[in-house]
Backbone as JSON, one array per atom type, in Angstrom:
{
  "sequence": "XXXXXXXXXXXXXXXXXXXXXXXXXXXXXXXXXXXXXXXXXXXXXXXXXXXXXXXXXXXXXXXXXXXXXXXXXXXXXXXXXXXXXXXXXXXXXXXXXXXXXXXXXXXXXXXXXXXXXXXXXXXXXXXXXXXXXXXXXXXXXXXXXXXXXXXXXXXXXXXXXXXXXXXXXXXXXXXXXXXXXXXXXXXXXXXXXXXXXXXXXXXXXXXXXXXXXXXXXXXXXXXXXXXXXXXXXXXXXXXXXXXXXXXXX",
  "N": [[-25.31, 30.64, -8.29], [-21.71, 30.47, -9.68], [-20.18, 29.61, -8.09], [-21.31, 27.52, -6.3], [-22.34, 25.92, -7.81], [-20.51, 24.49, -8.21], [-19.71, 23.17, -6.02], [-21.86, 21.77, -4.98], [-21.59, 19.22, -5.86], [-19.44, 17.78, -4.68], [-20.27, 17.99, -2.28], [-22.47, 16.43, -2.38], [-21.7, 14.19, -2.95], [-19.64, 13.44, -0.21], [-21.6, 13.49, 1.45], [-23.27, 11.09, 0.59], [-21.28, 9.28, 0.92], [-21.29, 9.35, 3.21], [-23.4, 8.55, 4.52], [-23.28, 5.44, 3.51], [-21.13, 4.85, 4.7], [-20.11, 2.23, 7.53], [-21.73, 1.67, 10.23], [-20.95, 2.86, 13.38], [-20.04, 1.77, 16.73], [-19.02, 2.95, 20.0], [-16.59, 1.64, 21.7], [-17.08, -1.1, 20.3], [-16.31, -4.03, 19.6], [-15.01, -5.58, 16.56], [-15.28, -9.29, 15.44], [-14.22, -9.87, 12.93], [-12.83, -7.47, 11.9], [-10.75, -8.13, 14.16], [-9.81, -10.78, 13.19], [-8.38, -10.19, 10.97], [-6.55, -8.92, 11.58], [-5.19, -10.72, 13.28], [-4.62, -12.76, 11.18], [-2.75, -11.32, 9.79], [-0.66, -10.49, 11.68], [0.4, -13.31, 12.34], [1.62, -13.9, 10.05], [3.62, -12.42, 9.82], [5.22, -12.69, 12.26], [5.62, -15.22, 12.0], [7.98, -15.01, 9.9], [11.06, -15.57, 10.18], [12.89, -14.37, 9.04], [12.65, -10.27, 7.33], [12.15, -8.07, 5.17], [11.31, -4.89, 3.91], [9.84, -1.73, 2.24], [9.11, 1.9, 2.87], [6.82, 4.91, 2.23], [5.95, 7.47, 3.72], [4.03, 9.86, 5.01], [3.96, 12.68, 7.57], [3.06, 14.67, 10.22], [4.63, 16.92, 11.82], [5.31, 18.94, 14.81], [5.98, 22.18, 14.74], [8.96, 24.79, 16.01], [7.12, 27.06, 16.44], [4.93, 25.59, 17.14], [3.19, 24.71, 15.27], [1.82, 22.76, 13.24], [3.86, 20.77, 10.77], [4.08, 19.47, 7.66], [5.66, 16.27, 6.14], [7.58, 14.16, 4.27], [8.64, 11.54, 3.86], [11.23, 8.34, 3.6], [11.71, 5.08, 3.8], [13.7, 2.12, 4.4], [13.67, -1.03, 5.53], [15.0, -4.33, 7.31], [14.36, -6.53, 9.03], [15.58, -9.11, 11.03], [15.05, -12.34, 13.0], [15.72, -13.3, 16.33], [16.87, -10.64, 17.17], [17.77, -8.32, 15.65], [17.96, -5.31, 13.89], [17.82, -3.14, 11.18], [17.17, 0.01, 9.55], [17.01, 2.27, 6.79], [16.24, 6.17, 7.04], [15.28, 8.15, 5.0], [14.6, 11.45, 3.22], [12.44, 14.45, 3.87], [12.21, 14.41, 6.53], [14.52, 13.59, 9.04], [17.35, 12.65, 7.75], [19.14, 9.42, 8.59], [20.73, 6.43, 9.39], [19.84, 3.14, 10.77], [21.16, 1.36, 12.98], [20.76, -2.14, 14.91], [21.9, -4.81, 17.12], [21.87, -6.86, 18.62], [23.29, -6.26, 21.09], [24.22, -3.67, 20.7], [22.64, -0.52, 19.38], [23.17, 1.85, 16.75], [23.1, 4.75, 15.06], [23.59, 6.52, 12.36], [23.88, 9.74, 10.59], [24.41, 10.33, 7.77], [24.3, 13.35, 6.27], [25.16, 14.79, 8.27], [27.99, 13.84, 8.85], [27.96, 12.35, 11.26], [27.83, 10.03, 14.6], [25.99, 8.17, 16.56], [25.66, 5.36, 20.11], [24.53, 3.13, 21.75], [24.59, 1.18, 24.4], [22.18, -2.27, 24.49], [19.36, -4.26, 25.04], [18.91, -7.34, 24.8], [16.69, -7.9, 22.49], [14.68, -7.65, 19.87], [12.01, -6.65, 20.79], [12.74, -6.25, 23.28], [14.24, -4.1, 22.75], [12.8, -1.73, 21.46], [10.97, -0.38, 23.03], [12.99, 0.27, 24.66], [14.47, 1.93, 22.64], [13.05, 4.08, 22.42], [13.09, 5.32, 25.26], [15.52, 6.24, 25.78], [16.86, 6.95, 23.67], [14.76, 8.74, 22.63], [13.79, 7.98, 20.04], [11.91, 6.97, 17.89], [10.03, 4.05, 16.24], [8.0, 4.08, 14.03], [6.42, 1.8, 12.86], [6.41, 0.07, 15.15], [5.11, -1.53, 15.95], [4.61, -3.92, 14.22], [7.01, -5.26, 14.17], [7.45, -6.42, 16.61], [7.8, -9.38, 18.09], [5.24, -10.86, 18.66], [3.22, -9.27, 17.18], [-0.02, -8.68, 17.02], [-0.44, -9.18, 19.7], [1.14, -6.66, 20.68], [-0.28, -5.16, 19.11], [-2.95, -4.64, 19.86], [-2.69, -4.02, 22.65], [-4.67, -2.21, 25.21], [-6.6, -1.96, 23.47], [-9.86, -0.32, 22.56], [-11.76, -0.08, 20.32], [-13.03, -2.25, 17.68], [-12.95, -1.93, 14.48], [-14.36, -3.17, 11.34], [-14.17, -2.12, 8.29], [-14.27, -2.32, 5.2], [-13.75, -4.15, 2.29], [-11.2, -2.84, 0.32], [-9.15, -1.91, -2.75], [-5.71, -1.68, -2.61], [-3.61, -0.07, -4.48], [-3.93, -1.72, -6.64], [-4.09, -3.91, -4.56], [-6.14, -6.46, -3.23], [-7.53, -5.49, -0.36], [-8.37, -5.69, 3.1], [-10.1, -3.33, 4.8], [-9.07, -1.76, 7.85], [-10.41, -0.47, 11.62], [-9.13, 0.88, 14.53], [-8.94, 1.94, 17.66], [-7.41, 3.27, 20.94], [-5.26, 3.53, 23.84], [-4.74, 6.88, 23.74], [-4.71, 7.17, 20.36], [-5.64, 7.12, 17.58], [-6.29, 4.31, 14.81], [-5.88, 3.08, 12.13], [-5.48, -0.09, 9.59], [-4.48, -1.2, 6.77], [-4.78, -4.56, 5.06], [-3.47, -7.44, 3.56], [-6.19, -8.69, 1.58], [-5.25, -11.49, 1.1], [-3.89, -15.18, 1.61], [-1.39, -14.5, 2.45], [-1.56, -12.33, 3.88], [-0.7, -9.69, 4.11], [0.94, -5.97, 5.67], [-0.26, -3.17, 4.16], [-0.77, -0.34, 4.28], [-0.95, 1.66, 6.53], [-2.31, 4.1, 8.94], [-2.59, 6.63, 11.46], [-3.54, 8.57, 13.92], [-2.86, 10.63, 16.51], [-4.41, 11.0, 19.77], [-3.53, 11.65, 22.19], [-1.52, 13.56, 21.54], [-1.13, 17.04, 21.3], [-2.85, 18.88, 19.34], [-2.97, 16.47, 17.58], [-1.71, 15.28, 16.11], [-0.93, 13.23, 12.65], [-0.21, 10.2, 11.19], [0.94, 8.91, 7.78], [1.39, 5.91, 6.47], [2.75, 3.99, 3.83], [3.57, 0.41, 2.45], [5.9, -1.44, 0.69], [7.46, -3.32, -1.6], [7.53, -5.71, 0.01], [9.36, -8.37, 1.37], [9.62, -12.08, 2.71], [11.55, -13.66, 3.12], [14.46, -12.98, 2.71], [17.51, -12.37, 2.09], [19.43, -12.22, 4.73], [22.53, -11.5, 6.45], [24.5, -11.74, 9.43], [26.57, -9.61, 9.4], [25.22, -7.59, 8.32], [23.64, -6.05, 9.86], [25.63, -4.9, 11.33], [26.86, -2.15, 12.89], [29.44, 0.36, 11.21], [31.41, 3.06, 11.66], [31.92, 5.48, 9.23], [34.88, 6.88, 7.9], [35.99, 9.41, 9.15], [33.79, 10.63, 10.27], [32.2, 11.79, 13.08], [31.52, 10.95, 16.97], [28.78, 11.81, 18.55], [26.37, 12.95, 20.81], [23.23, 10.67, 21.77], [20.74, 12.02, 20.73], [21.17, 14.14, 19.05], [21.31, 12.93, 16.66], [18.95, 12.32, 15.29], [18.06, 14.82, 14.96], [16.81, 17.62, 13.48]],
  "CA": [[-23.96, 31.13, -8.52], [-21.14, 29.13, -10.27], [-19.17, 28.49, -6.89], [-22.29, 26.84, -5.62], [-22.8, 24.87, -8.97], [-19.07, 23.86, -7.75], [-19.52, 22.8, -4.49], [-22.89, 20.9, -4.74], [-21.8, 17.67, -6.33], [-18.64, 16.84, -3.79], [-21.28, 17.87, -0.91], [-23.46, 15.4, -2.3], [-20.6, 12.68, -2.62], [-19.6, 13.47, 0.71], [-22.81, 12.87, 2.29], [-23.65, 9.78, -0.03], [-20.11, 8.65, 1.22], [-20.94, 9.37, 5.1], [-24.32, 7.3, 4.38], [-22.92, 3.79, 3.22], [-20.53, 4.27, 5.64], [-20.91, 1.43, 8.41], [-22.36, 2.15, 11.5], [-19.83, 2.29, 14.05], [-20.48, 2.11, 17.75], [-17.92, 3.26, 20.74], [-16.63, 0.83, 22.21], [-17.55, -2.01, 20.0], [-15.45, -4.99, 18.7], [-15.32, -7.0, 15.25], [-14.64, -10.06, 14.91], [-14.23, -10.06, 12.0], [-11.4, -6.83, 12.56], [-9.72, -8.84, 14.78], [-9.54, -12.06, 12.36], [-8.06, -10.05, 9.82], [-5.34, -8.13, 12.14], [-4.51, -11.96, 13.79], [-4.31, -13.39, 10.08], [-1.83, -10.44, 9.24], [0.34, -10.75, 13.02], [0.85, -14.14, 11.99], [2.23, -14.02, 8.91], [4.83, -11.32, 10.27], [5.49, -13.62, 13.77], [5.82, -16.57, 11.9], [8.92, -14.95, 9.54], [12.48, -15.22, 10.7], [13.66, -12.84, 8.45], [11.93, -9.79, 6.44], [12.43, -6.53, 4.27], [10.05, -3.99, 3.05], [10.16, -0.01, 2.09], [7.64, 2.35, 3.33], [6.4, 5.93, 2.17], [5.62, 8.2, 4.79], [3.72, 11.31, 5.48], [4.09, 12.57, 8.82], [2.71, 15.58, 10.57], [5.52, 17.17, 13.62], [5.02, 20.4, 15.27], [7.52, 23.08, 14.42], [8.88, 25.57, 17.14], [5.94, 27.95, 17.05], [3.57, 24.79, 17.22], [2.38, 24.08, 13.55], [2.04, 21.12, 12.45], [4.31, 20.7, 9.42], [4.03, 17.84, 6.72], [6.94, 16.14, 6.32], [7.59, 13.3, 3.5], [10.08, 10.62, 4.18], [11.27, 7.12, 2.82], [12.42, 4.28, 4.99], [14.09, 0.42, 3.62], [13.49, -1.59, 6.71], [15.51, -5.1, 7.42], [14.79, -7.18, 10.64], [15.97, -10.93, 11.41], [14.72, -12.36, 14.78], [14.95, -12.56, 17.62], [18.21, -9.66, 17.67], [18.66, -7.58, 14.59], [17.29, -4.84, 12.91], [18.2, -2.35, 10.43], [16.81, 0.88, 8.86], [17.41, 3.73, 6.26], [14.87, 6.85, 6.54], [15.62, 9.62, 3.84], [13.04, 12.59, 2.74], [11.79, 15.58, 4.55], [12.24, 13.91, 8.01], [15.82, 13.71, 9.64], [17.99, 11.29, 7.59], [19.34, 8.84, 9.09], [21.06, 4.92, 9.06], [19.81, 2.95, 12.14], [21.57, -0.32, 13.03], [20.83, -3.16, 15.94], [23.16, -5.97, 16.26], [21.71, -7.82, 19.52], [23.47, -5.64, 21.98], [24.32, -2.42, 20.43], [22.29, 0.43, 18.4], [23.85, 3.15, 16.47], [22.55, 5.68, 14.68], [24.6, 7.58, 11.45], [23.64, 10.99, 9.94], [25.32, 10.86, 6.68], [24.7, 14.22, 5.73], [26.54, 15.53, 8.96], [28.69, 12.39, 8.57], [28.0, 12.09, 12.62], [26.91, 9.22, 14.62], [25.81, 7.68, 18.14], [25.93, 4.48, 19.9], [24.23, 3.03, 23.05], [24.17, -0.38, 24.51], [20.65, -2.06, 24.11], [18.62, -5.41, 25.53], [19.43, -8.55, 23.47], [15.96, -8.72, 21.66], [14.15, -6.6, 19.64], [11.25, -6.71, 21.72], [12.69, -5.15, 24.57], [14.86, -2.88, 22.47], [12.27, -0.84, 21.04], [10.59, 0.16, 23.91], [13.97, 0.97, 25.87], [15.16, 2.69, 22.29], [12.13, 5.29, 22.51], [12.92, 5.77, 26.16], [16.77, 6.1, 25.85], [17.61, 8.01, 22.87], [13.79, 9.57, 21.72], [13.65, 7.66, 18.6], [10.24, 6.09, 17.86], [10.0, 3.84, 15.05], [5.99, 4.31, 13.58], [5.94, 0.47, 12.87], [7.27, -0.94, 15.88], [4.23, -3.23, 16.43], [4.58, -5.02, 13.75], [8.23, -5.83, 14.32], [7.68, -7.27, 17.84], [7.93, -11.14, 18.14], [3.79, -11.6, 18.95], [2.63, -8.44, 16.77], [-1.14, -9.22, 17.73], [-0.07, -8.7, 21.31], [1.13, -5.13, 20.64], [-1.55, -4.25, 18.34], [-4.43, -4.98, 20.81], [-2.75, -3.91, 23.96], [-5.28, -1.54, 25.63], [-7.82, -2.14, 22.49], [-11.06, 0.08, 23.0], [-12.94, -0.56, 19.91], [-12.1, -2.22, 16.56], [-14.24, -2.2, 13.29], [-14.11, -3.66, 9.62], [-14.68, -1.01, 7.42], [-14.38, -2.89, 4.02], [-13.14, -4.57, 1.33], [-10.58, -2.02, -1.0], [-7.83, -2.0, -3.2], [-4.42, -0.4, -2.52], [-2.26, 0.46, -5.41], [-3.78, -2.97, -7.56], [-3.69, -5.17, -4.2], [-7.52, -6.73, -2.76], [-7.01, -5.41, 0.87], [-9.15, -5.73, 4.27], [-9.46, -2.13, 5.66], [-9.59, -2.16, 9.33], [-9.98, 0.66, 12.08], [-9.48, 0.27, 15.82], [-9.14, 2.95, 18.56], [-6.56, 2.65, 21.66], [-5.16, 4.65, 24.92], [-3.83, 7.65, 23.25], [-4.1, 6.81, 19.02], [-7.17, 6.41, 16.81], [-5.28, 4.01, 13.41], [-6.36, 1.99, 10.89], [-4.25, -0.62, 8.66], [-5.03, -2.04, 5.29], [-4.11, -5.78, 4.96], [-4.28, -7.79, 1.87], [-7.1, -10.11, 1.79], [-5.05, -13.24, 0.4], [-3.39, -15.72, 2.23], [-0.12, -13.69, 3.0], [-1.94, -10.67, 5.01], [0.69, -8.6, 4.6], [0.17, -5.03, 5.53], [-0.2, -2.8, 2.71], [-0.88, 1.14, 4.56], [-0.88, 2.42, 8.35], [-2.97, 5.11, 9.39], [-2.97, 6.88, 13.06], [-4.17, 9.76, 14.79], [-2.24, 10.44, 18.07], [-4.87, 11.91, 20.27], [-2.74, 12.35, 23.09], [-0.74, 14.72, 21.49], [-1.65, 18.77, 20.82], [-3.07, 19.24, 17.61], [-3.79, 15.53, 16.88], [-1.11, 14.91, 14.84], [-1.08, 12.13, 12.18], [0.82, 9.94, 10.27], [0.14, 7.98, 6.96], [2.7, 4.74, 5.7], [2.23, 3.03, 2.25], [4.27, -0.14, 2.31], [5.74, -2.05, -0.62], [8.28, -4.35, -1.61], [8.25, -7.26, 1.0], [10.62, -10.12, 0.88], [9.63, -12.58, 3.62], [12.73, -14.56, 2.73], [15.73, -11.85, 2.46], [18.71, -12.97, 2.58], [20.27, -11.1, 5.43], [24.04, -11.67, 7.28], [24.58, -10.76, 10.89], [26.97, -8.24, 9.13], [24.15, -6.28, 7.41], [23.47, -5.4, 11.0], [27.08, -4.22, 12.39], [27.38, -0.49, 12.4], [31.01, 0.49, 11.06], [31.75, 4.18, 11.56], [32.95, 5.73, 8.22], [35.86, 7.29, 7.92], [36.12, 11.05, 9.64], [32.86, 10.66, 11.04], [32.31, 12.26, 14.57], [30.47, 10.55, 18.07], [27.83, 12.84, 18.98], [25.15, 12.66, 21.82], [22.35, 10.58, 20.53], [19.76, 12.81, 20.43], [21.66, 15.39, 17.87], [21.33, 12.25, 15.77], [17.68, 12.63, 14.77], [17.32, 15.93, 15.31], [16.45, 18.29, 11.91]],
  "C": [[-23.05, 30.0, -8.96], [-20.44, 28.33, -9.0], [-20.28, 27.55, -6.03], [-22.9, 25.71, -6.19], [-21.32, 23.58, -8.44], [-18.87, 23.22, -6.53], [-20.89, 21.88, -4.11], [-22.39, 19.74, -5.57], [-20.83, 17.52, -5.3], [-19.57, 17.05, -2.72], [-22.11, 16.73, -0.89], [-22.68, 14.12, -2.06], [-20.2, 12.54, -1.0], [-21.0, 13.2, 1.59], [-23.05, 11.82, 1.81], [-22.86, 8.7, 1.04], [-20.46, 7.93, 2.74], [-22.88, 8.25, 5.31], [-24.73, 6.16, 4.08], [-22.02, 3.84, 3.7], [-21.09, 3.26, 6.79], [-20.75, 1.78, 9.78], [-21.41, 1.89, 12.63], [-19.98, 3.05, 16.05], [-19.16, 2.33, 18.75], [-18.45, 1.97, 21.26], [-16.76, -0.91, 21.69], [-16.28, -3.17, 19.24], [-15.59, -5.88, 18.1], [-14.78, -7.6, 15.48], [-14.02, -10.65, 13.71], [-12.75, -8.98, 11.7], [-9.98, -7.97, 12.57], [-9.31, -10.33, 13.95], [-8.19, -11.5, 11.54], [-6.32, -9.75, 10.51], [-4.62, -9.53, 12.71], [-4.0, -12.47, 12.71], [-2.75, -12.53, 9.8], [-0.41, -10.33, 10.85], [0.75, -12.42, 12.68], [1.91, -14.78, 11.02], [3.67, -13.57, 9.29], [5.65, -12.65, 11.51], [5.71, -14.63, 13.34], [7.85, -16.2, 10.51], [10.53, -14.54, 10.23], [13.07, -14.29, 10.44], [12.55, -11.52, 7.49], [12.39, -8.31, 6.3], [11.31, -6.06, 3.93], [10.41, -2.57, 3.13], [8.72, 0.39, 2.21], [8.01, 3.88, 2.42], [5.63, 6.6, 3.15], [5.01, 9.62, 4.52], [3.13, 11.68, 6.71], [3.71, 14.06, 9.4], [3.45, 15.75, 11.98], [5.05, 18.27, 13.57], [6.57, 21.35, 14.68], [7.64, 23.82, 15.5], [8.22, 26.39, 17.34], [4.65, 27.25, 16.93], [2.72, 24.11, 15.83], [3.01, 23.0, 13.53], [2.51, 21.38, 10.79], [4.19, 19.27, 8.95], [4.89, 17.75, 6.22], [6.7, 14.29, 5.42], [8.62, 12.55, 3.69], [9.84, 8.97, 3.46], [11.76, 6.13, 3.79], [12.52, 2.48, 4.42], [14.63, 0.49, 5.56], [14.31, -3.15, 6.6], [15.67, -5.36, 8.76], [15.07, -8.97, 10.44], [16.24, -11.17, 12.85], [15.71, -13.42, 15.36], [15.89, -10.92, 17.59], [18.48, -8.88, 16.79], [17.89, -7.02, 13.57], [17.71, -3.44, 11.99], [17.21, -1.23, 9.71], [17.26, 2.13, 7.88], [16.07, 4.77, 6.5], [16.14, 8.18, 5.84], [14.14, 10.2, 3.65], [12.96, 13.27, 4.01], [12.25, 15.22, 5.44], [14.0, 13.96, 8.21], [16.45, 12.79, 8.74], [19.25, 10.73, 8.64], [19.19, 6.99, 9.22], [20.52, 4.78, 10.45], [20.53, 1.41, 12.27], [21.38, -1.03, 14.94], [21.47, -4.37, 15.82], [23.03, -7.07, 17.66], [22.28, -7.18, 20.53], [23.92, -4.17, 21.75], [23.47, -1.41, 19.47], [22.85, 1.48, 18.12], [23.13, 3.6, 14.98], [23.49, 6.63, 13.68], [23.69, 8.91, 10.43], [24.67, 11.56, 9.35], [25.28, 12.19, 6.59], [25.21, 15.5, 6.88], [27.57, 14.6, 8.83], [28.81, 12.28, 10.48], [27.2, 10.75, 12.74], [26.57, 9.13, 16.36], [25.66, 6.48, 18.21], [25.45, 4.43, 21.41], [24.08, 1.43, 23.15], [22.2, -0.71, 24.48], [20.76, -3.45, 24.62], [19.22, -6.25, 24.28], [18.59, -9.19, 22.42], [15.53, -7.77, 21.15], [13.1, -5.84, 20.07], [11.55, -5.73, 22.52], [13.98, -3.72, 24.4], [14.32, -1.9, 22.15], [11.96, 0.06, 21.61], [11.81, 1.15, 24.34], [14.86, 2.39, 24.5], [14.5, 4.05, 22.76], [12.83, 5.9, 24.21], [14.85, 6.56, 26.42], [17.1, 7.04, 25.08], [16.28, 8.91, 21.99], [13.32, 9.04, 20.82], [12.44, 6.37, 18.98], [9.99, 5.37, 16.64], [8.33, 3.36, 14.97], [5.51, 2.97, 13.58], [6.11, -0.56, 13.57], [6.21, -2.39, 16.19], [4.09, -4.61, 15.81], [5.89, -5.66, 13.44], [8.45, -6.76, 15.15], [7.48, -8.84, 17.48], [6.31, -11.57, 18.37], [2.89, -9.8, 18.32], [0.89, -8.06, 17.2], [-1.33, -8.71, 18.89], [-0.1, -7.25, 21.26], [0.33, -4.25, 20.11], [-2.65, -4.33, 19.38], [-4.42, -4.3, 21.92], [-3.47, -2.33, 24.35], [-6.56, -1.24, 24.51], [-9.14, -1.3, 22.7], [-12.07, -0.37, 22.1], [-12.0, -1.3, 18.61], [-13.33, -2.72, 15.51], [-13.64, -2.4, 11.8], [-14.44, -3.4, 8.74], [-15.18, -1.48, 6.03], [-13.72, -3.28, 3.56], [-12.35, -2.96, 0.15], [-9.56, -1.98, -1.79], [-6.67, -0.7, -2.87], [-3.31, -1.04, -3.02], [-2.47, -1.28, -5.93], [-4.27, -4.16, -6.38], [-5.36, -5.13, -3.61], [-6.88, -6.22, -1.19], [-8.18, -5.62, 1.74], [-8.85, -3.93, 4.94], [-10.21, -1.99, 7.33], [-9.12, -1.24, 10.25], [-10.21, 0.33, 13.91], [-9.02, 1.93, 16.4], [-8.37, 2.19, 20.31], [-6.33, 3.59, 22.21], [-4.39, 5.73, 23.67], [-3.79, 7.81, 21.43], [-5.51, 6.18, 18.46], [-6.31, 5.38, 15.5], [-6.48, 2.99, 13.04], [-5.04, 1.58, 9.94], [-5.19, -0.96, 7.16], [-4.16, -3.44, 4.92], [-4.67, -6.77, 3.95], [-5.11, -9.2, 2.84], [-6.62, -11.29, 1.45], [-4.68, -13.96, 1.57], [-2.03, -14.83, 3.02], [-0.51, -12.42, 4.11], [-1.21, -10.55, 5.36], [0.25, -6.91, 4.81], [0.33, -3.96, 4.53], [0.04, -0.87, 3.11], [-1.3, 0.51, 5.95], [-1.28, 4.08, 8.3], [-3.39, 5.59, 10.65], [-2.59, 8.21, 13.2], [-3.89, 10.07, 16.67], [-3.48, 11.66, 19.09], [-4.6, 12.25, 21.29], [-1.83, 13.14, 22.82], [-1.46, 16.38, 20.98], [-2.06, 18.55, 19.01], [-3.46, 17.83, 16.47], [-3.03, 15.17, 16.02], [-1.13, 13.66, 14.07], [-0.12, 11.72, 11.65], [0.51, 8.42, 9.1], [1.58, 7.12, 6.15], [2.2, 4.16, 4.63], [3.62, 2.03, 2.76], [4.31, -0.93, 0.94], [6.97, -2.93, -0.53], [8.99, -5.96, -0.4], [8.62, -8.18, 0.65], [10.29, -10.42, 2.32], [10.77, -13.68, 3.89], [14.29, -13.99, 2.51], [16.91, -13.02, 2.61], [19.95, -12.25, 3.26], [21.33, -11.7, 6.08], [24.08, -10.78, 8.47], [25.38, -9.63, 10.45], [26.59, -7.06, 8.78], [23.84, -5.59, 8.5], [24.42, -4.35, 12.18], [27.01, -2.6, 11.43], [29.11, -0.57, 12.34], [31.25, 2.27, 10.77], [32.63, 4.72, 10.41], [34.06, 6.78, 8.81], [35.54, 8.91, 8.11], [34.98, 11.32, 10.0], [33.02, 10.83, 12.88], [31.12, 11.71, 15.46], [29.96, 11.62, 17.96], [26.98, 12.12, 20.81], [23.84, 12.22, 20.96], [21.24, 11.09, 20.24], [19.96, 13.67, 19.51], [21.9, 14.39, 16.71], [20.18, 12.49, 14.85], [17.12, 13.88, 14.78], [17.74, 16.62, 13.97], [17.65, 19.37, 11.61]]
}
């Protein structure tokens, strides 16, 4: 039949595929992984300042439980130890985020609302306390922290070194580890800079497994940022809120 003429060559690719895949045991850890993910925490941990824009596709539940796919954009700006900045636009909630060493606030231009909570004096121990404080989870927080490495590893179960591939032109390292709660994989260029290039994770502590896939691009390890780029300034006829009706859809 023709749908069977149609469906026997990707079956075959797909099995070819799943048979030069490399053998991957529970529990087991590369060194070779872990080289690549230390080379690439370094790079990050060793810059004072840095920018980059991501592409997102993000899988949330909706109120009768489906997982919807949800496209978003996000221009990132941190300078350590105290100060970090975000835009996300697309599908997802928009929303400005600003840290300024003791305050975060949160603007949702297109209600023109905002919020505003005191916060720890590092970024480190703001992230954590933002998630716990106002909900808000930022996808890449590990590689923001001050010892990236550290946060990537902590509770580590397995971690394996899938291969050499390109993403979007660049030579990358693709590398997959497994952790309490979150199956991911990154892609980090093979040069000297191991910067990371894509983020890939699988929350298996949540219903339904949801995922979420980042492309990154434009890094500047050298920005040239001003503690002002960090001060939230409430526009004009903009209303406080509670900060949870900040991020919410």
């Amino acid at each position: 039949m023709k749908t069977e003429v149609l469906f026997r060559r990707p079956l075959a690719i797909l099995l070819t595929t799943f048979a030069l895949a490399p053998a991957i045991h529970a529990g087991s850890i590369s060194d070779q992984a872990l080289g690549s993910l230390k080379r690439m925490s370094a790079t990050l941990a060793s810059a004072k300042a840095f920018t980059y824009q991501t592409e997102t596709i993000m899988e949330v539940p909706a109120k009768n439980g489906q997982l919807l796919t949800l496209f978003s954009n996000s221009d990132v700006a941190l300078k350590r130890p105290d100060k970090l900045r975000a835009r996300f636009t697309g599908e997802a909630p928009h929303f400005d985020f600003f840290y300024d060493g003791s305050t975060v606030a949160a603007f949702a231009p297109g209600k023109n609302v905002f919020s505003t909570t005191s916060a720890p004096s590092t970024i480190d121990a703001m992230l954590p306390a933002l998630e716990s404080k106002t909900g808000i989870r930022i996808a890449t927080r590990g590689l923001l922290t001050s010892d990236p490495y550290r946060a990537l590893t902590a509770g580590l179960k397995s971690a394996l070194f899938v291969g050499k591939v390109n993403v979007r032109g660049i030579p990358c390292d693709h590398l997959a580890f497994r952790g309490d709660g979150v199956n991911w994989e990154i892609w980090v260029e093979s040069n000297t800079r191991a910067l990371p290039r894509r983020l890939a994770a699988t929350f298996t502590d949540r219903p339904n497994f949801p995922r979420v896939l980042i492309e990154f691009s434009e890094w500047n390890l050298h920005p040239g940022l001003r503690p002002s780029d960090f001060t939230f300034r409430p526009p004009a006829g903009s209303q406080e809120v509670p900060f949870l009706s900040v991020a919410r859809p």
